[in-house]
C-alpha positions in Angstrom: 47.3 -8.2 -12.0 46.6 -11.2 -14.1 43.3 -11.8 -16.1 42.2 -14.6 -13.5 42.5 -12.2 -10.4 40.8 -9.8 -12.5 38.1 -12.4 -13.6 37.5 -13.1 -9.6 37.4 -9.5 -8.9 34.4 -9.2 -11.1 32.6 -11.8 -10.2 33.0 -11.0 -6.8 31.7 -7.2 -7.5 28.8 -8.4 -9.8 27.9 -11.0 -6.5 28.1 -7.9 -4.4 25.5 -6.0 -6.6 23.3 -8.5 -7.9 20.2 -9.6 -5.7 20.6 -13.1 -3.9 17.8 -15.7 -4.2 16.0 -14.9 -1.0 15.5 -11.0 -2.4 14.4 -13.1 -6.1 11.8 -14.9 -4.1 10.4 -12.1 -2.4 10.1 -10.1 -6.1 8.5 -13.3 -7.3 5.9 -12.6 -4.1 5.0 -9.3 -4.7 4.5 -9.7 -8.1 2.3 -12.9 -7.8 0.8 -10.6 -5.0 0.0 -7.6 -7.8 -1.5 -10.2 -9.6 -4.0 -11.5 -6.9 -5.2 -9.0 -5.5 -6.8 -7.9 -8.3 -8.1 -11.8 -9.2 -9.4 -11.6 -5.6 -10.5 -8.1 -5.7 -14.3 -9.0 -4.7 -13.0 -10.7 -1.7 -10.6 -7.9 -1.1 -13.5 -5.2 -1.0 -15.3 -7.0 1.0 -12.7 -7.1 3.7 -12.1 -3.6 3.3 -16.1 -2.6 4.1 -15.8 -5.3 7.2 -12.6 -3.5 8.3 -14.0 0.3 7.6 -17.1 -0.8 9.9 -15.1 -2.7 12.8 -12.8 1.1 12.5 -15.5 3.8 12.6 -18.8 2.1 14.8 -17.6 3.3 18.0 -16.9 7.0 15.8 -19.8 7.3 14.3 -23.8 7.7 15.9 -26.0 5.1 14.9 -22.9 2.7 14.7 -21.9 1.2 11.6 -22.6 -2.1 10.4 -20.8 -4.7 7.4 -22.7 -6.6 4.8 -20.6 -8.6 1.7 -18.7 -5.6 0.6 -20.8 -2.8 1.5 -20.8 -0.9 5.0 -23.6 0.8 5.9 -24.1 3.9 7.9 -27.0 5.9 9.0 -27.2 8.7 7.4 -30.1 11.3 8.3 -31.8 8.3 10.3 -31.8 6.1 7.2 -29.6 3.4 7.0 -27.2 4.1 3.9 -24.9 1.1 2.6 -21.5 2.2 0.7 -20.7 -0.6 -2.2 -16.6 -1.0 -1.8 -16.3 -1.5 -6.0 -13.8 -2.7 -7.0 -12.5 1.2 -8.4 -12.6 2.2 -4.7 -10.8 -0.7 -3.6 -6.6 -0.3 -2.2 -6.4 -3.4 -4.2 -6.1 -1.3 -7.7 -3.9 1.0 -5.7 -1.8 -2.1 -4.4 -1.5 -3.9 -7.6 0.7 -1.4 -9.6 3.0 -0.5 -6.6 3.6 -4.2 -5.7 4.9 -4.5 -9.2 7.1 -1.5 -8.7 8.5 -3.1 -5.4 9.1 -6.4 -7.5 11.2 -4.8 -10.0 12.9 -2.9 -7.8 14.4 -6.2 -5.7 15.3 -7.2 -9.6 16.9 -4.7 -10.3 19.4 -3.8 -7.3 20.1 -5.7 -4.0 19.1 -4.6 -1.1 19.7 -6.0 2.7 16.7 -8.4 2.5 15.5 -7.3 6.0 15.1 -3.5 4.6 13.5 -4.7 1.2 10.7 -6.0 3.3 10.3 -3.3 5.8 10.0 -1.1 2.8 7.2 -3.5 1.3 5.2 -3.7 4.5 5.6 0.2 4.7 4.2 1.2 1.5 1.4 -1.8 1.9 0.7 -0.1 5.0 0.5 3.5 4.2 -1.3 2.5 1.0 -4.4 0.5 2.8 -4.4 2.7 6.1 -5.0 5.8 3.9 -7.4 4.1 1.7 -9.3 3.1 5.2 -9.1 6.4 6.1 -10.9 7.5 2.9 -13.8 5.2 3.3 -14.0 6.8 6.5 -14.2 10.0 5.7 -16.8 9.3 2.7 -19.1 7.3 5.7 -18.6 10.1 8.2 -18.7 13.2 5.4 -22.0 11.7 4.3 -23.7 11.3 7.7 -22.8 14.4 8.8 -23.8 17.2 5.4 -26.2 14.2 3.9 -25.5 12.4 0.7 -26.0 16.0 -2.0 -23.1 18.0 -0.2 -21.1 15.1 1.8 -20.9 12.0 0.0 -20.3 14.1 -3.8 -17.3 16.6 -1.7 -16.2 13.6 -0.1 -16.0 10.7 -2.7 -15.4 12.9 -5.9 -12.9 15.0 -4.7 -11.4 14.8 -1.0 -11.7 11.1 -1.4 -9.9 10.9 -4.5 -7.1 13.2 -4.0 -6.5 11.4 -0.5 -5.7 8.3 -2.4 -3.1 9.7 -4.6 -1.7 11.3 -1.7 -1.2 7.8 -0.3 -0.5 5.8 -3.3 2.0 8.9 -3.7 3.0 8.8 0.0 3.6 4.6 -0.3 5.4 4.6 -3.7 8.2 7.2 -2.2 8.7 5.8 0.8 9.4 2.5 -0.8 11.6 4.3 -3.1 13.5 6.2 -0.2 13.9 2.6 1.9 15.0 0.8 -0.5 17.5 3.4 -2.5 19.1 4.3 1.3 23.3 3.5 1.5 25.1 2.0 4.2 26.1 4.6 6.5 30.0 3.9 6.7 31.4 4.9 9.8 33.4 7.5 10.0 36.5 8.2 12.2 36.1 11.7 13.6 39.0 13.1 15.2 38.8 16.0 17.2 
């Protein structure tokens, strides 16, 4: 083989491995993304309470109501509003995992249609199971009252729910974006 044809064969296998500009762009996104949503974290909290009240009014008595980023619920028939900080927020859950996913489409390439199911699926798990949290801490705390509900709920349940979804979101993104191509396989019988 001469040194051209092997010249071409490498270029060709270092195309083939390399990601292409539309898997660059959407690295470029999620990293830019990391970096807003914690820039725009107040905003972000705030659209979590609004989305935790719109979630759990019809599930919980004495309905549940949004204001900025608080939602508030009754809790022994007084009205108790839950502050979304920014520590409590998917937003500081989001940010290091959308770096993650960044470096990842840097790194290897990946079919560009699987690199963002992968994204949306870890963004997905991540924020459903932090709603899911808030949830729980609104409905824990109306149901055993703020001494035994809110402290099980937010200090401990809470808490390890949300590393069991940052956890959950992280290796799924891993899994989907690390998967081969099948190659078919002639069986013969």
């Amino acid at each position: 083989m001469s040194s051209d044809q092997l010249r071409r064969r490498s270029r060709t296998h270092d195309s083939a491995t390399r990601p292409g500009w539309g898997q660059r762009a959407l690295a470029l996104a999620a990293i830019l993304a990391a970096a807003a949503s914690l820039v725009f974290i107040e905003w972000i909290t705030a659209a979590e309470a609004l989305a935790t009240a719109f979630w759990t009014n019809p599930l919980l008595p004495g309905g549940v109501l949004a204001a900025r980023d608080n939602f508030v619920v009754q809790v022994d028939g007084t009205p108790i509003a839950f502050h979304v900080t920014p520590g409590c927020s998917a937003a500081v859950l989001l940010a290091p995992a959308l770096v993650v996913y960044g470096v990842i489409l840097l790194v290897r390439r990946i079919p560009l249609v699987r690199a963002v199911v992968a994204g949306v699926v870890m963004f997905v798990v991540i924020v459903v199971t932090n709603q899911l949290r808030l949830g729980m801490i609104g409905w824990a705390s109306q149901t055993w009252g703020m001494d035994v509900g809110y402290q099980i709920s937010h200090r401990y349940v809470g808490s390890a729910l949300a590393i069991v979804g940052f956890c959950a979101g992280v290796v799924l993104l891993f899994l989907l974006t690390s998967r081969q191509r099948r190659t078919r396989r002639n069986v013969t019988v």
